[in-house]
ChimeraX commands (.cxc) that place a marker at each C-alpha (Angstrom):
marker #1 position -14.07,-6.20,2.28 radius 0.5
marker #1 position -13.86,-9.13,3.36 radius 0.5
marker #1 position -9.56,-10.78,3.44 radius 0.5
marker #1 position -7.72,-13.60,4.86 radius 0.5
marker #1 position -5.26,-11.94,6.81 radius 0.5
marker #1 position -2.75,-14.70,6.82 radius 0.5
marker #1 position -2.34,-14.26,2.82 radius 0.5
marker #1 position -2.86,-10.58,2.61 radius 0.5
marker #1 position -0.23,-7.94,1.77 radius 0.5
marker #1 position -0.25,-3.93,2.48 radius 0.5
marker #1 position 1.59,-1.55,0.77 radius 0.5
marker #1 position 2.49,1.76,2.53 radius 0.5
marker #1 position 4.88,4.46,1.22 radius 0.5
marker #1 position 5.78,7.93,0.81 radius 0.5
marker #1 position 4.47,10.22,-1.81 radius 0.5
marker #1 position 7.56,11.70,-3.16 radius 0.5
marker #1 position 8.32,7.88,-4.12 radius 0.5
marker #1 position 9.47,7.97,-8.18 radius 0.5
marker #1 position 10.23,4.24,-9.12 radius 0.5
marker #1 position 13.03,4.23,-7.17 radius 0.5
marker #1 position 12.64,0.46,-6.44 radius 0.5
marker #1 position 10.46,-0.80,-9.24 radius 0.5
marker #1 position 12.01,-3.67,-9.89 radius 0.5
marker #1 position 12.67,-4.95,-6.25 radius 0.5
marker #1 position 8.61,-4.25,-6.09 radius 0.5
marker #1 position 7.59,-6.51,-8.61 radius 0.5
marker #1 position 10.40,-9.10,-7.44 radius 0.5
marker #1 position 9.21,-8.88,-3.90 radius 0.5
marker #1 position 5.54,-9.20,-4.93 radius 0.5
marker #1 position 6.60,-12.17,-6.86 radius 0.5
marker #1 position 8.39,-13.72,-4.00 radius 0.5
marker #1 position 4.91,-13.15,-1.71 radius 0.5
marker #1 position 3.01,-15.16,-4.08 radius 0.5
marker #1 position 5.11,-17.71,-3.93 radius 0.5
marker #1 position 4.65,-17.80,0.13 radius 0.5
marker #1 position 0.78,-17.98,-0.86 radius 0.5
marker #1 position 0.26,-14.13,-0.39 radius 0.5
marker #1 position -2.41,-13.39,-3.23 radius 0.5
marker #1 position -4.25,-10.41,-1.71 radius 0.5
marker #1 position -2.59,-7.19,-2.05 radius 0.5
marker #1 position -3.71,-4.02,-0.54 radius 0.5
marker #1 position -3.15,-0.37,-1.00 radius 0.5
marker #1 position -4.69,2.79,0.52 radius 0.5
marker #1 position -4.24,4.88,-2.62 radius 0.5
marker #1 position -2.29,7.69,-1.94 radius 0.5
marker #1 position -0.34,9.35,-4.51 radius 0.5
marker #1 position 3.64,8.18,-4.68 radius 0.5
marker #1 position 4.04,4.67,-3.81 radius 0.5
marker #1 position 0.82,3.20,-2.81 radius 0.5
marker #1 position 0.05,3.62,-6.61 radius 0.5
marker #1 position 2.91,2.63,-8.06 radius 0.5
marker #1 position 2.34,-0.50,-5.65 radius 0.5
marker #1 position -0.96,-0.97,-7.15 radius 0.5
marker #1 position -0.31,-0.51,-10.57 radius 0.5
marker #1 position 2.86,-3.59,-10.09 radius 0.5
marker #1 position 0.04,-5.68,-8.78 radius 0.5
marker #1 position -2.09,-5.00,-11.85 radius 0.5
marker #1 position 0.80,-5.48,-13.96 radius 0.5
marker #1 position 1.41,-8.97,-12.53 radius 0.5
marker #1 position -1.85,-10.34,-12.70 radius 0.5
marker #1 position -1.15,-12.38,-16.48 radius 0.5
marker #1 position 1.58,-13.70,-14.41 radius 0.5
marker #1 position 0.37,-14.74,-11.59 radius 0.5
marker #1 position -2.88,-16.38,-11.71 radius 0.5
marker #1 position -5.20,-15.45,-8.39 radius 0.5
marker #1 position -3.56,-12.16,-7.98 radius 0.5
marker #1 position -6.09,-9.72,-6.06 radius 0.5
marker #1 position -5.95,-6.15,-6.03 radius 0.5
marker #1 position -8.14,-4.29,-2.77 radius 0.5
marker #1 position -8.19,-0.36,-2.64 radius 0.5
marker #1 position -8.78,0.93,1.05 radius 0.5
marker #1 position -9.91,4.70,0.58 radius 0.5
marker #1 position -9.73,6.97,3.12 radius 0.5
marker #1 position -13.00,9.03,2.01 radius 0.5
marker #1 position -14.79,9.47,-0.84 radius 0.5
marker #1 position -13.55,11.96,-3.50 radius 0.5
marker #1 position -10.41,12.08,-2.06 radius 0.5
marker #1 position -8.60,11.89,-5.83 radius 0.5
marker #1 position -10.03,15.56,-5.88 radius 0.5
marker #1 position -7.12,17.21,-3.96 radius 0.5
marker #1 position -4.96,15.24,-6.93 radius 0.5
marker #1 position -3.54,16.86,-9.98 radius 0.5
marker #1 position -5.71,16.11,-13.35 radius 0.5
marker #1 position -2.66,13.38,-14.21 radius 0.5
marker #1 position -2.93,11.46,-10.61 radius 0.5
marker #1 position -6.52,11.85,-10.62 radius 0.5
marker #1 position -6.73,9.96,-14.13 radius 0.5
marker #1 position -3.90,7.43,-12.86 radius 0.5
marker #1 position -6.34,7.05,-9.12 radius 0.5
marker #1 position -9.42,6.29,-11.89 radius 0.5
marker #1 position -7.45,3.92,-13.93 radius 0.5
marker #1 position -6.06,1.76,-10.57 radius 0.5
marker #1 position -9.93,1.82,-8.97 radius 0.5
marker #1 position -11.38,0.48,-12.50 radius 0.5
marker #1 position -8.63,-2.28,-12.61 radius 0.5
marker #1 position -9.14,-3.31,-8.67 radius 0.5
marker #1 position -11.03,-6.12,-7.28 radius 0.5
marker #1 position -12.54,-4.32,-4.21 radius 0.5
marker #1 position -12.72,-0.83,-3.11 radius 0.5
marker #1 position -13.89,0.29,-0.14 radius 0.5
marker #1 position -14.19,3.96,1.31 radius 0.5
marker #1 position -14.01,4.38,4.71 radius 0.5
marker #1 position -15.42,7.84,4.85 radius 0.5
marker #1 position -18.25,9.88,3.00 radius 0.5
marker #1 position -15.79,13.00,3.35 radius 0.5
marker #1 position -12.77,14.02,4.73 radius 0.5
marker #1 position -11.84,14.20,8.64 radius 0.5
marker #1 position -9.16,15.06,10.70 radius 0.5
marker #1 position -8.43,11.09,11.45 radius 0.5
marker #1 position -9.31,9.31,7.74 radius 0.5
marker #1 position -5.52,8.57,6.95 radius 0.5
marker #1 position -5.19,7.42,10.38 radius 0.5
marker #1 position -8.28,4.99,10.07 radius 0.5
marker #1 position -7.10,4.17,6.51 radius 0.5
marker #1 position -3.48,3.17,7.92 radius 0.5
marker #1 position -4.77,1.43,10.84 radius 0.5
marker #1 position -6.99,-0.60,8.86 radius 0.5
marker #1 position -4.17,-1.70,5.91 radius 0.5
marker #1 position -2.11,-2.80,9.08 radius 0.5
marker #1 position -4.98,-4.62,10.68 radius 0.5
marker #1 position -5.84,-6.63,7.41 radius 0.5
marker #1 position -2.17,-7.43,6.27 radius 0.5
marker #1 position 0.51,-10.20,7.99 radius 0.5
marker #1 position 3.09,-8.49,5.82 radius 0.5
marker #1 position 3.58,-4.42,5.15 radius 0.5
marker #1 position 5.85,-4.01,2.04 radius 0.5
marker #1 position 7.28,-0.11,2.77 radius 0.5
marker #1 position 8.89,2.38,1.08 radius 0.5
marker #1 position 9.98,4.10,4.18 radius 0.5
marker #1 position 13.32,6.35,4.24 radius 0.5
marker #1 position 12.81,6.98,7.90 radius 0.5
marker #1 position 10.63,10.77,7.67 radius 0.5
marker #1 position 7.94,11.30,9.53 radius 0.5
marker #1 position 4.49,11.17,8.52 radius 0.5
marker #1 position 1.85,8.67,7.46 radius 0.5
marker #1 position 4.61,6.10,6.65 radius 0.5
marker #1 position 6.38,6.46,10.02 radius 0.5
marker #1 position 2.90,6.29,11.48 radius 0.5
marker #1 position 1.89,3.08,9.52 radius 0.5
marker #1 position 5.28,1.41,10.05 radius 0.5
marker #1 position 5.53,2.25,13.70 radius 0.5
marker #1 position 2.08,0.56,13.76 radius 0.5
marker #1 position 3.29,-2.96,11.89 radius 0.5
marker #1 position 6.16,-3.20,14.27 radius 0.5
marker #1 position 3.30,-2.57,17.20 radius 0.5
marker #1 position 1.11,-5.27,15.73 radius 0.5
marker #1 position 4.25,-7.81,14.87 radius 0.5
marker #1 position 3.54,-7.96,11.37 radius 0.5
marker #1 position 6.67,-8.76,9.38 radius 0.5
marker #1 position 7.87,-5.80,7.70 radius 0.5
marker #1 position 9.94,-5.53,4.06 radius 0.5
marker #1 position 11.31,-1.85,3.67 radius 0.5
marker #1 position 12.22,-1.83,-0.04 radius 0.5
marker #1 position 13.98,1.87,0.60 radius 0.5
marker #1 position 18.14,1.44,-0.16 radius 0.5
marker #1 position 19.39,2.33,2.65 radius 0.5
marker #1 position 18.45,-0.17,5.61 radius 0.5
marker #1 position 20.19,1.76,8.39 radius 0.5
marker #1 position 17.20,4.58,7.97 radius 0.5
marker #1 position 15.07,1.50,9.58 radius 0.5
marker #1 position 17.24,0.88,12.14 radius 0.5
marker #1 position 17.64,4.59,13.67 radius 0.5
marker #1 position 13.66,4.63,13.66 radius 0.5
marker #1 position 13.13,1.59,15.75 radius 0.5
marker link #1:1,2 radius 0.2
marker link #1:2,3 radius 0.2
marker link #1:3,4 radius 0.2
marker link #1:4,5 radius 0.2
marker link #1:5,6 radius 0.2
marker link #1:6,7 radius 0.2
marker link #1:7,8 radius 0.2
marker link #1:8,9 radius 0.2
marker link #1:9,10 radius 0.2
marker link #1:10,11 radius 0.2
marker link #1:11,12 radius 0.2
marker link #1:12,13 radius 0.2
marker link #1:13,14 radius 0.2
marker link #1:14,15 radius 0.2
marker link #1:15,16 radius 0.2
marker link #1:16,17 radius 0.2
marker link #1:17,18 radius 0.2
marker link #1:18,19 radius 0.2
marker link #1:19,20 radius 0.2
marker link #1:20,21 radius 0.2
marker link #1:21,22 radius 0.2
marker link #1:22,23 radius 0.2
marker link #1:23,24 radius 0.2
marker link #1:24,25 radius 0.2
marker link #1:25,26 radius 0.2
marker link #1:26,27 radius 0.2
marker link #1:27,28 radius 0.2
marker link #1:28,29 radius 0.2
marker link #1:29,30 radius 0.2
marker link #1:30,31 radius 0.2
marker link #1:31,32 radius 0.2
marker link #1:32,33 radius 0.2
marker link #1:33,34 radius 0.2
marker link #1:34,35 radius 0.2
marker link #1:35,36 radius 0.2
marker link #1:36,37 radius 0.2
marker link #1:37,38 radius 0.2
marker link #1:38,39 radius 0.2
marker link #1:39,40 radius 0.2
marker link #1:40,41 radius 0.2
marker link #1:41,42 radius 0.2
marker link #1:42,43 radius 0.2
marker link #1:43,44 radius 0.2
marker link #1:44,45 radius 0.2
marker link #1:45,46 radius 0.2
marker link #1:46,47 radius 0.2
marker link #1:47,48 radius 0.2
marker link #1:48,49 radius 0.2
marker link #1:49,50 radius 0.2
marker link #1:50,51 radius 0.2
marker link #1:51,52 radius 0.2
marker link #1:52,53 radius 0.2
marker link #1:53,54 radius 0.2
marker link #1:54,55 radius 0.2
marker link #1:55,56 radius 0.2
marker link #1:56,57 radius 0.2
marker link #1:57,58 radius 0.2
marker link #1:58,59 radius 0.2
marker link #1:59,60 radius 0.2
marker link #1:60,61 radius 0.2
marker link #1:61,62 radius 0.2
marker link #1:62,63 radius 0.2
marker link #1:63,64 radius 0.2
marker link #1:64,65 radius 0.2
marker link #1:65,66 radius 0.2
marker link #1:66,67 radius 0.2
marker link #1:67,68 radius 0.2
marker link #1:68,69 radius 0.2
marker link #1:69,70 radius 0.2
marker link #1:70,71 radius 0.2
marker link #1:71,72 radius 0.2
marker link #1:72,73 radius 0.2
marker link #1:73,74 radius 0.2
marker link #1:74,75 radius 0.2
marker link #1:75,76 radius 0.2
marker link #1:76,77 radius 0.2
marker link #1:77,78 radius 0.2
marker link #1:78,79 radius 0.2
marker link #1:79,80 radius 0.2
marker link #1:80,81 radius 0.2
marker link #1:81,82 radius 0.2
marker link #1:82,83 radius 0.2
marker link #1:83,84 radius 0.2
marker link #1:84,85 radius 0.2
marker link #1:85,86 radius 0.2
marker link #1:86,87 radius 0.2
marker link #1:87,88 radius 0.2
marker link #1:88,89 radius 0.2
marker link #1:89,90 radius 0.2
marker link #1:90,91 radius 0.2
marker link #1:91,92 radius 0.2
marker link #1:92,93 radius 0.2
marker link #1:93,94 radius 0.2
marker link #1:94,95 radius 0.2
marker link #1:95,96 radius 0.2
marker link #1:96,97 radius 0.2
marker link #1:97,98 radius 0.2
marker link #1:98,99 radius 0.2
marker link #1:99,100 radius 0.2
marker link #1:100,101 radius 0.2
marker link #1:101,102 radius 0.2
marker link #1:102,103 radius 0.2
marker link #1:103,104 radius 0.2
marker link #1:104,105 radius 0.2
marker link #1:105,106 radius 0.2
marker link #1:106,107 radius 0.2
marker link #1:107,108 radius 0.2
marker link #1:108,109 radius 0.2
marker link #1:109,110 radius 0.2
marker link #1:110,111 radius 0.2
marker link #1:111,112 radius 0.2
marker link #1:112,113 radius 0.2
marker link #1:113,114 radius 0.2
marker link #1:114,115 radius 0.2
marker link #1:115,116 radius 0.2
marker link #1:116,117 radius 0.2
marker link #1:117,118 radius 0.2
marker link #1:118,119 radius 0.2
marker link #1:119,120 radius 0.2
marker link #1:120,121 radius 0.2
marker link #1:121,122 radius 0.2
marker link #1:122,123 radius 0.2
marker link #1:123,124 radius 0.2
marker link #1:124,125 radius 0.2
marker link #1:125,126 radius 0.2
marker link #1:126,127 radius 0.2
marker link #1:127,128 radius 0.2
marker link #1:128,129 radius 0.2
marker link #1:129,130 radius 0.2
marker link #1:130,131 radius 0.2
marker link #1:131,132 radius 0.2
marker link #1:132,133 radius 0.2
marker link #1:133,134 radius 0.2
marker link #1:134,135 radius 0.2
marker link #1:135,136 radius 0.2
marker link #1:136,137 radius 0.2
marker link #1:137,138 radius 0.2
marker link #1:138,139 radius 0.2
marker link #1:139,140 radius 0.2
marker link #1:140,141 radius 0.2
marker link #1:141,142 radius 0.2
marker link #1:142,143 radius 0.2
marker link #1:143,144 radius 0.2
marker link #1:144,145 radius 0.2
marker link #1:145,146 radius 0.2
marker link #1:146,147 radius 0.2
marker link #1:147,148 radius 0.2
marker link #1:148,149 radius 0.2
marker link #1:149,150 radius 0.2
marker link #1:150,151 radius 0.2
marker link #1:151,152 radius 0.2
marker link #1:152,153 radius 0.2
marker link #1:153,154 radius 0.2
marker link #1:154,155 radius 0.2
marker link #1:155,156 radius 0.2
marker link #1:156,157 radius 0.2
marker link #1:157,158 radius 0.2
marker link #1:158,159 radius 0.2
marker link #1:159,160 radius 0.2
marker link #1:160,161 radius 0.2
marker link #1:161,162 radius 0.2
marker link #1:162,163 radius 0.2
marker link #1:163,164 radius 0.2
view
């Protein structure tokens, strides 16, 4: 996979995520593309990485250039997914410019490689983050590590603040 940093977005969320912030989504991955961002990435978990993905595919008659990459942790992974996310996983894959899986099968570290490797290929993380722990807290803890600028589209910005 190969992505210019400097115009490349990650997405990174939790999975109980349920359009909450749809619409500040697509307006903030409107606003990117106006910086120049084009390249969009998501590591395909269930919740809001997908949702993420799916707003990029829904863009793309809008905004002309608009890339999609999918950064899978292993392979088959979609099989610990209900039928329903499965079939939504297959749909997103189909529709994305670039997939790449990072592992043949699961290990105790693919999230972790998958989350380290979103952060190292983005100069912005766009979060859905209501301050829990988890892979979230991991991969926003990491951005803030790596300075890369961070937009938490969760409502309540004070949930940032206490995790900092």
């Amino acid at each position: 996979m190969e992505t210019i940093i400097a115009q490349t977005v990650a997405f990174t969320g939790h999975r109980h995520y349920a359009e909450e912030c749809a619409e500040s989504l697509s307006d903030t991955i409107r606003t990117l593309y106006a910086q120049g961002f084009r390249t969009f990435l998501s590591g395909m978990a269930i919740g809001f990485d997908m949702a993420a993905a799916e707003a990029v595919i829904a863009l793309r008659g809008e905004l002309e250039g608009l890339r999609l990459e999918c950064i899978v942790p292993f392979e088959g992974m979609e099989q610990r997914f209900s039928s329903d996310s499965r079939e939504r996983f297959r749909r997103i894959i189909d529709a994305a410019d670039c997939v790449e899986v990072l592992a043949p099968r699961y290990a105790h570290n693919v999230y972790f490689q998958r989350n380290d490797a979103l952060v190292a290929r983005a100069a912005v993380v766009v979060a859905y983050f209501t301050g829990e722990k988890g892979g979230t807290a991991y991969t926003v803890r990491r951005a803030i590590k790596e300075h890369r600028r961070l937009i938490n589209l969760y409502s309540d910005p004070q949930q940032i603040i206490n995790f900092v």
